[in-house]
N, C-alpha and C positions, 0 to 999 in steps of 0.2 A: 818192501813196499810192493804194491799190486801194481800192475799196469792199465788198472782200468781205468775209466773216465769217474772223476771224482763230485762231477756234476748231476750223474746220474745213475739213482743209488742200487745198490747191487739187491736184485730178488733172492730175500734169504727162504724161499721156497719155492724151488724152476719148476716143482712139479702142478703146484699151481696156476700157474700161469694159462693155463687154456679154457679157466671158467671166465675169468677179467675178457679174453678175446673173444667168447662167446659172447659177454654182455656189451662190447663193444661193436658188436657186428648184427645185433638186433640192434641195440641203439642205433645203428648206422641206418641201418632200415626202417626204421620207424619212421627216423629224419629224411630220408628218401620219401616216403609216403608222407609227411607232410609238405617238405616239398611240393613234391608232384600234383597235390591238393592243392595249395598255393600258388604255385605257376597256375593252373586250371581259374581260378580266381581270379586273377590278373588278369591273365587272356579275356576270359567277359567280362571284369570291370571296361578294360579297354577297349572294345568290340561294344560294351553298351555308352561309354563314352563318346566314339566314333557316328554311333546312330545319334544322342543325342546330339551331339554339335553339328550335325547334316541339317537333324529336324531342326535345332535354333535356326540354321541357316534358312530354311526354305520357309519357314514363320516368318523370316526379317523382310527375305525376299517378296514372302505374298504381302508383305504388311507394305512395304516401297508400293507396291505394284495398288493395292488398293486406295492407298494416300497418292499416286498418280493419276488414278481415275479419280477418284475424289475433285482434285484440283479440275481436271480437263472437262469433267460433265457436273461440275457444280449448278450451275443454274440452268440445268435441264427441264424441271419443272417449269421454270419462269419464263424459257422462250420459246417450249408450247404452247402456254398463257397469252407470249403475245403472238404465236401467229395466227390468232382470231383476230385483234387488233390489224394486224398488216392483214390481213383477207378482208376485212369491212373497209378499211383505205382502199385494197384496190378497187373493191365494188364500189364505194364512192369516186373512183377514178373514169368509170366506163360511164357516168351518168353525162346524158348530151346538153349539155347546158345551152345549145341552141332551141331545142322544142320551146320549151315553156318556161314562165316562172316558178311551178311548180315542178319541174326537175330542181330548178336550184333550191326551193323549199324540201324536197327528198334529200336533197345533199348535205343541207344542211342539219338536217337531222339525222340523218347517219352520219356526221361526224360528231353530233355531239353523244348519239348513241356509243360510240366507239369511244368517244370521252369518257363516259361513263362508265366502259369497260374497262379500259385503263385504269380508271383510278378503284376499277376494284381489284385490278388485277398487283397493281400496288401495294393496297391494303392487305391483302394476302400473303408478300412478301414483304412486310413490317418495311416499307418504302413508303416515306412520309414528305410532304411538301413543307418548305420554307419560304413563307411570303409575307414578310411584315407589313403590319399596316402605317398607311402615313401616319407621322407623327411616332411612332416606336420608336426607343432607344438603340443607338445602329450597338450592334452585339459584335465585336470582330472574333467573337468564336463562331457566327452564322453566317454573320455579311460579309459581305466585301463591296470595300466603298469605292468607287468606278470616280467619280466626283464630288465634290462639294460646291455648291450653289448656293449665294444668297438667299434667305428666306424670313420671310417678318409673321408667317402664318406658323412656320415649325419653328421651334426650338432648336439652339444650334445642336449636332453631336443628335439629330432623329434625322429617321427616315425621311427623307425629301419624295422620292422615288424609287418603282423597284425596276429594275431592268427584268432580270430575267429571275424565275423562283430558283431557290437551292431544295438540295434534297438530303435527307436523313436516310440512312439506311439501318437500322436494327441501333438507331437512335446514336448511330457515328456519322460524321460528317460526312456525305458523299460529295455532293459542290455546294461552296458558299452560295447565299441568295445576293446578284450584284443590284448592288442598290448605288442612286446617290443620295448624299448627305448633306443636311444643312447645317450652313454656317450662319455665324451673327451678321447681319448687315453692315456691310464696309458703312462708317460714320462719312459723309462728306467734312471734306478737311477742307480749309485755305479757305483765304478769302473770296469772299461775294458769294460763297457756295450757300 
C-alpha cells in the first residue's frame, strides 16, 4: 500500500501539471481584474451615496427653513395693508377737535374713509364679517350666546342682540359673533298674578 493521501487522487500525468497552473493563474488574474473593477464601483456607488444623503439632508434643511419663514412672515401682506389703516387713525388722531365743528365733520369722515379701507382690506384677505340680524336663528357654529332675555317680539332660540360681530377667515371660524339670545317669556305663575 502507498503512503499517499487517499483523499486526494494521485496526477497519473506530473508532466502535465504546468498547463492546469498556467490556466489557474490567468483565471487568478482575470478575477483580480474584476475584482479591482468592482471595488472601483463600490468606492462611487458609495461616494455617490454619500453626496446624495448630504443633498437629501440640505433639501430637508432648506425645506424646515422655508416652512419657518413661511409660518413667521405669513401675513406680511396683510399688515402692510393695514398700515394705511393705522396711518389714517393717526391722522385722524392729530385733528383739533377744539377749532370747529367742522374738524369733527373731517374726523369723522376719515374714520369712516379708513372704514372703508378696512373692509377692503378684509375682502382681500377672504376675512368676512359675522353679524346676524335680529330675529336669526342663534347658530352655535357662529354665535355665542353671551345671554338669554326674555322676548315677545323674537322667537325663543333668535337673535335678541349682537354684542360684538364674529369673523370668518377663508370661511373657518376666526371669533364667534357674541350675541344674546331669546327666550320664551317666563308665564306669570301663582295667584292674583
Amino acid at each position: 500500500m502507498s503512503s499517499s493521501n487517499p483523499a486526494v487522487p494521485e496526477d497519473p500525468n506530473p508532466a502535465a501539471g504546468t498547463a492546469p497552473d498556467a490556466l489557474a493563474v490567468a483565471d487568478m488574474e482575470s478575477l483580480k481584474a474584476v475584482l479591482a473593477v468592482t471595488q472601483a464601483q463600490v468606492t462611487e456607488n458609495l461616494d455617490k451615496f454619500i453626496r446624495a444623503k448630504a443633498e437629501t439632508e440640505n433639501v430637508r434643511r432648506r425645506a424646515e427653513t422655508d416652512v419657518a419663514s413661511a409660518h413667521k412672515f405669513a401675513i406680511e401682506r396683510f399688515a402692510l395693508e393695514m398700515l394705511a389703516v393705522k396711518d389714517s387713525l393717526e391722522r385722524a388722531r392729530t385733528v383739533d377737535l377744539k377749532t370747529s365743528d367742522a374738524a369733527l365733520e373731517k374726523m369723522f369722515e376719515g374714520i369712516d374713509l379708513t372704514l372703508k379701507l378696512m373692509d377692503s382690506i378684509f375682502q382681500k384677505f377672504a376675512l368676512t364679517g359675522i353679524s346676524p340680524a335680529i330675529g336669526e336663528k342663534f347658530d352655535p357654529e357662529k354665535h355665542q350666546a353671551m345671554s338669554a332675555q326674555d322676548s315677545a317680539e323674537v322667537p325663543p332660540n333668535h337673535v335678541l342682540m349682537v354684542l360684538q360681530k364674529g369673523y370668518l377667515l377663508n370661511n373657518r371660524l376666526l371669533r364667534p359673533a357674541l350675541v344674546i339670545v331669546a327666550k320664551a317669556q317666563a308665564e306669570a305663575s301663582g295667584p292674583g298674578a
